[in-house]
C-alpha positions in Angstrom: 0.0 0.0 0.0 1.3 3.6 -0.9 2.1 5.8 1.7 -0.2 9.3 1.8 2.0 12.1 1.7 -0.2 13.3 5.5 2.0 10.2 7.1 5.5 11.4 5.8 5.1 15.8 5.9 5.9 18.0 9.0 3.3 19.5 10.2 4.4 22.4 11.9 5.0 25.8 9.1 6.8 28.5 10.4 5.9 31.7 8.7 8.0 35.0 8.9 7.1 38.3 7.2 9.0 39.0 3.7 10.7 42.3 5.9 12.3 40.4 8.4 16.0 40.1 8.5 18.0 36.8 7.3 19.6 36.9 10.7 16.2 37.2 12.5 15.1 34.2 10.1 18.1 31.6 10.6 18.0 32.2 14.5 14.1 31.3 14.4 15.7 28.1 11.9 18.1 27.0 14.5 15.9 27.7 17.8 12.9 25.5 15.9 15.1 23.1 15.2 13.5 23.8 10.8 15.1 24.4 7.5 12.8 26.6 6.1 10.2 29.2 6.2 7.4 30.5 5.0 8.0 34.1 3.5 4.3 36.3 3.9 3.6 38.9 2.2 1.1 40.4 4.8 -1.4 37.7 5.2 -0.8 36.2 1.5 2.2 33.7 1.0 5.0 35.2 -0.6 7.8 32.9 -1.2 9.3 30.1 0.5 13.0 30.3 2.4 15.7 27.7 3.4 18.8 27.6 5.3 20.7 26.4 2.1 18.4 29.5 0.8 20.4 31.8 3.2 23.9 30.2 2.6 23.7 29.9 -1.4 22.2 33.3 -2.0 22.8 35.5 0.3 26.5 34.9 2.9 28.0 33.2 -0.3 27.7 36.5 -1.6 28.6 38.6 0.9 24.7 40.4 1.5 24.7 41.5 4.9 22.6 39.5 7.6 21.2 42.2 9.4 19.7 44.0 6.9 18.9 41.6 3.8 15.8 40.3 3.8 13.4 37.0 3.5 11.7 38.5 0.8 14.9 39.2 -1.3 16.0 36.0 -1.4 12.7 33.9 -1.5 11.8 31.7 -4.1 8.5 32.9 -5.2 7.4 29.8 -6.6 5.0 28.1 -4.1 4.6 24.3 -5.4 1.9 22.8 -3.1 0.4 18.7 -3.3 -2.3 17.8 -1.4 -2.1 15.6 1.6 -3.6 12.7 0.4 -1.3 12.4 -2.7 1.0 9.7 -2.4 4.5 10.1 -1.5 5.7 8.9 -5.0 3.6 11.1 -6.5 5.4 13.7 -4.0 8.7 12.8 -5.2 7.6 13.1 -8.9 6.8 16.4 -8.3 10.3 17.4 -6.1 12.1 15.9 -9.7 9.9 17.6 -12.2 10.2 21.0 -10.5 13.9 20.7 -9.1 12.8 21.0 -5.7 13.3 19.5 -2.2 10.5 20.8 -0.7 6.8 20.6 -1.0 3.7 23.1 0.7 1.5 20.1 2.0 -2.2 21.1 1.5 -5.7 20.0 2.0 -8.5 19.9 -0.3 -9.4 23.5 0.0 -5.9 24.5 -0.5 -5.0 25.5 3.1 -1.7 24.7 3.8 -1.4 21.8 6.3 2.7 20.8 6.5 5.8 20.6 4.2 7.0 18.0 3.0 11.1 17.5 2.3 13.4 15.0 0.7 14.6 14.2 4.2 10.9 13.2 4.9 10.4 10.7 2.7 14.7 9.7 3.4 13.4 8.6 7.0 10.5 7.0 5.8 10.8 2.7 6.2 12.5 1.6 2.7 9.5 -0.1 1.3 7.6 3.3 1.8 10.0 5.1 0.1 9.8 6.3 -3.8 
């Protein structure tokens, strides 16, 4: 039997306005023990952030912590699958789009979790895609 996507995602979402400082964001990563956030653009979603996010795109290029911002370094592109999708179906997605995370959703489109290649990674073998 295929496992749902709902048994592999995290369901806690952290989500930080677009203003707020990369600093600000990667201390509420490490204190949460997360890898990415949610970037809001008041209450609409705005963009998506990771640590790698930070790292890649922002200290590799020598843009100040303290005052460069989630929402200049977001990836704007939400890609969202619903809960009940099967995690193959998951990881079809993550290769199609070149992505390693996933917005979990319901079936009114409210988000619900994320889903991340680590995810399915700890899920048993024969669960796994």
């Amino acid at each position: 039997m295929a496992r749902l996507v709902a048994d592999a995602m995290t369901r806690r979402v952290v989500y930080l306005p677009e203003d707020t400082p990369l600093d600000e964001a990667a201390q509420a990563m490490r204190d949460q023990g997360i890898g990415d956030v949610v970037v809001t653009h008041g209450p609409t979603m705005a963009g998506i952030v990771t640590d790698r996010d930070i790292v890649v795109r922002a200290i590799a290029e020598n843009l100040p912590a303290r005052t460069t911002t989630l929402g200049s370094i977001a990836t704007r592109e939400l890609i969202m699958i619903e809960q009940n999708a099967t995690v193959e179906e998951a990881v079809q997605a993550m290769r199609a789009r070149a992505v390693r995370r996933l917005l979990v959703c319901d079936t009114d489109r409210k988000v619900v979790g994320l889903l991340s290649l680590s995810d399915v990674a700890l899920l048993p073998a024969s669960a796994a895609a």
